[in-house]
C-alpha positions in Angstrom: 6.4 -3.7 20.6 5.2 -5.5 23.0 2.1 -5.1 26.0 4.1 -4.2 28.6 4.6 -1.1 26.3 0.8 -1.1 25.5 -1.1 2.1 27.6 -4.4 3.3 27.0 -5.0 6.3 25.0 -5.4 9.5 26.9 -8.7 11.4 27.7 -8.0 14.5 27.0 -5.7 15.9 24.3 -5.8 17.8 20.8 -6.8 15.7 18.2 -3.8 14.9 16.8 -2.1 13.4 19.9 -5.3 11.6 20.2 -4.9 9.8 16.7 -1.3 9.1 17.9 -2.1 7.8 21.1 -5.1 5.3 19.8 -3.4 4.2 16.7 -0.2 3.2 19.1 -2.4 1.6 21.3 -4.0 -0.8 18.7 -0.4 -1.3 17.2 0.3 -2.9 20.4 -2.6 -5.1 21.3 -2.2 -6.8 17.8 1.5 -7.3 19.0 0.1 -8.0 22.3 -2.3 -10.9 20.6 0.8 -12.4 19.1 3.0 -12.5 22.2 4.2 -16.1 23.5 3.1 -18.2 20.6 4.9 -20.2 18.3 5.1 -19.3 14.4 2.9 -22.5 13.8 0.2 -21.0 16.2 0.6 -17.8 14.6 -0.3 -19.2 11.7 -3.2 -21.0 12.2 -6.1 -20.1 10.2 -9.5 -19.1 11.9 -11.9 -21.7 9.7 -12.2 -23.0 6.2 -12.3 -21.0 4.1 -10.9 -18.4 5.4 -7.1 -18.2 5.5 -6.9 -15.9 8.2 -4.4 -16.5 11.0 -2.4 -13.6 13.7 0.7 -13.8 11.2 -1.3 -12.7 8.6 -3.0 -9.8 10.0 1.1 -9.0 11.0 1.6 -9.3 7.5 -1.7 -7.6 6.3 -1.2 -4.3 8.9 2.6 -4.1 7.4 0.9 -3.9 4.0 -1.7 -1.1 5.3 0.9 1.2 7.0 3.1 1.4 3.8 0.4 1.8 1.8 -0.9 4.7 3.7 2.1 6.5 5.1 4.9 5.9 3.1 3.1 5.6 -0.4 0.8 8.6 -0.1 3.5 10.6 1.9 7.0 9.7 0.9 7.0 7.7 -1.9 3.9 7.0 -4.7 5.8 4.1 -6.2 7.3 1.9 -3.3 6.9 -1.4 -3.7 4.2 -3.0 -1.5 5.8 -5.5 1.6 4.5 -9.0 0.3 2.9 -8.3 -3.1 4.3 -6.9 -6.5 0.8 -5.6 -7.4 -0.8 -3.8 -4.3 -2.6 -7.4 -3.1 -3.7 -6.9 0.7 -5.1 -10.2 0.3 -1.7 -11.7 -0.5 -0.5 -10.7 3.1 -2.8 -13.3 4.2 -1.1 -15.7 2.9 1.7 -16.4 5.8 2.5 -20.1 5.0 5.7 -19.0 3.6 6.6 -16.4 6.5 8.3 -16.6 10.1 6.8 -14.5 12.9 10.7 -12.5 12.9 10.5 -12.1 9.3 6.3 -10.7 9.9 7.0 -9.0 12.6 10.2 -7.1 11.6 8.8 -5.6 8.4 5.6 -4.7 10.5 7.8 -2.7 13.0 9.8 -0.8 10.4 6.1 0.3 8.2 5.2 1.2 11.8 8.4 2.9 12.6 8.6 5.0 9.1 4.7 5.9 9.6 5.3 7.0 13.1 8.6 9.0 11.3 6.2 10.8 8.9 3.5 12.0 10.8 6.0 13.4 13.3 7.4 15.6 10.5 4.3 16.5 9.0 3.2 20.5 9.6 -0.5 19.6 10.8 -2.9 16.8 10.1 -4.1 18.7 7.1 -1.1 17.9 4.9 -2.0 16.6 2.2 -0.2 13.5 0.1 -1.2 11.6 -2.8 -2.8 8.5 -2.8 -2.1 6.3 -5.9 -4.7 3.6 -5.8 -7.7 6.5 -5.2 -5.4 8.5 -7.9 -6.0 11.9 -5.5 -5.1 13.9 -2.5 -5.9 12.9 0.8 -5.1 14.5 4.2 -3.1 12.9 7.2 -5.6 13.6 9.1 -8.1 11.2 6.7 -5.2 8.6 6.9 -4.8 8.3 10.5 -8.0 7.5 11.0 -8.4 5.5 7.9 -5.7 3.4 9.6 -7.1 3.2 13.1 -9.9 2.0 11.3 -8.4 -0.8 9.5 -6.5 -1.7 13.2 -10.0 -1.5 15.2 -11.6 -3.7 12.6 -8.6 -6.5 12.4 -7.7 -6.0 16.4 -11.5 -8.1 17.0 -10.5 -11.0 14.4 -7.2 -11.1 16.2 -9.1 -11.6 19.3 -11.3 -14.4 17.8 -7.7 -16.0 16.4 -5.9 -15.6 19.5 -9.0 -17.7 21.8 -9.1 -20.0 19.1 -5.4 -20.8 19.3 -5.0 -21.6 23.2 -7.8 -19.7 24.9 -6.5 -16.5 25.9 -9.2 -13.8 25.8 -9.4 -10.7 26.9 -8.8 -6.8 25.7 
């Protein structure tokens, strides 16, 4: 994925292409905040203490989309990407990682997540969400997880002018 694939969401559709459409469109400006740059300027952290850095949001969305497609939909006990015990917080840590490596496991959580809502009969299919420990709709996911892209899509913005200065949307 990459921002020459990036367009903006349409204006006028039903709601479920409109989830689609946003939630691919924040897929690709975290990709597009990654483009160009080295895996040591991918991992450098924000500011002490925080251990924040663009490969570890890479790392940290990979995390979100299995644990919100494929876990609630497919599969209740698949192992999480980068943690044996459902730590989001370990994704941060991408000292050990290489952007391929972070950005490979990224695409296929996207690529399975884009897989299962595709099949799914309506946004009001329900799965089961292990860490809550009850149902939740698709519906509730997708924007749970447009949510989590919004939110992390502004601190990759912060990282990305902190590594060389490139701002913009």
């Amino acid at each position: 994925m990459t921002s020459q694939t990036r367009t903006g969401p349409p204006r006028f559709g039903s709601e479920r292409a409109m989830l689609r459409a946003f939630l691919d469109y924040h897929r690709a400006t975290l990709a597009m905040k990654c483009e160009g740059l080295t895996d040591e300027e991918l991992r450098q952290r924000s500011m002490p203490p925080s251990t924040l850095s663009l490969l570890g949001l890479v790392r940290h969305m990979a995390e979100v989309e299995r644990a919100w497609f494929r876990r609630v939909f497919e599969d209740n006990g698949a192992p999480m990407v980068w943690s044996e015990d459902t730590d989001f917080q370990a994704a941060y840590d991408a000292s050990a990682s290489t952007r391929s490596e972070a950005l490979a496991a990224w695409d296929a959580e996207v690529a399975a997540s884009r897989r299962i809502e595709r099949e799914a009969r309506s946004l009001d299919q329900s799965g089961y969400q292990p860490r809550w420990s009850e149902e939740v709709w698709l519906r509730m996911v997708m924007v749970h997880v447009l949510l989590e892209y919004g939110r992390h899509n502004g601190h990759a913005d912060l990282l990305r002018e902190g590594v060389d200065g490139t701002v913009g949307a």
